[in-house]
N, C-alpha and C positions, 0 to 999 in steps of 0.2 A: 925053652921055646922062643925064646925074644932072641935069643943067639942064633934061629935057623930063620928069623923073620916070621915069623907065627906069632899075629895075634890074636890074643883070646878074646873071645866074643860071651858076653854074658847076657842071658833074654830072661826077661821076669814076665813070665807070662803064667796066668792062672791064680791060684789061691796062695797065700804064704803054707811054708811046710808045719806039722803038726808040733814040732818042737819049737819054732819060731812064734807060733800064735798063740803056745803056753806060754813063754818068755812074755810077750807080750799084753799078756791079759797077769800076771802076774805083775808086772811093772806097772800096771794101770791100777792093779790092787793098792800096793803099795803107795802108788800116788796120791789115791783118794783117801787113804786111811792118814795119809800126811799131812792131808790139807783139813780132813776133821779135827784131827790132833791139832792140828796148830790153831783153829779157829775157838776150840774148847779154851787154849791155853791164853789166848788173847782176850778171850771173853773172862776168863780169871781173875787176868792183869788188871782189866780195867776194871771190876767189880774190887780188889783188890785196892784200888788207886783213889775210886770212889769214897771207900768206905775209911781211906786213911784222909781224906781229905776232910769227909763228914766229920772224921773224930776230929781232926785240928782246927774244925771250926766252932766244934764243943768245948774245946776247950781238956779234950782226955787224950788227945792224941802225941804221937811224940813227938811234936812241935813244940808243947806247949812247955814240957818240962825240958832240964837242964841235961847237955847232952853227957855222957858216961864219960869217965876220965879213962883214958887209955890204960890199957894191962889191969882193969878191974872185970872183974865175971861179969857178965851182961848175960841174961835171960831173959826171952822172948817168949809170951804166950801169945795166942789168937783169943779174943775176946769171946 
């Protein structure tokens, strides 16, 4: 078309099409489930951050003791 001097004209007029607005509402699903997920996962961290911080100021946290020599097992439990 551009080779006989024809350009195209595109008009957005009206409602989007019915597969565009499930696209749509689908990406907005997605987004809001990402941004709960992420808020859950920050509120983790920091309850997480808190409660290592509480324990190294008791004095049970891994602050307190001698850190693990390299190439030796290390096992982690949650309190």
């Amino acid at each position: 078309l551009i080779f006989l001097k024809v350009r195209p004209v595109i008009v957005f007029d009206g409602a989007a099409p019915v597969l565009k607005r499930n696209t749509l509402q689908a990406r907005r699903k997605i987004k809001v489930t990402g941004q709960t997920n992420l808020t859950k996962i920050a509120e983790k961290l920091l309850l997480h951050k808190m409660r290592a911080h509480i324990l190294s100021q008791q004095g049970k946290g891994p602050a307190s003791g001698p850190a693990p020599e390299p190439g030796s097992s290390f096992s982690f439990s949650n309190p």
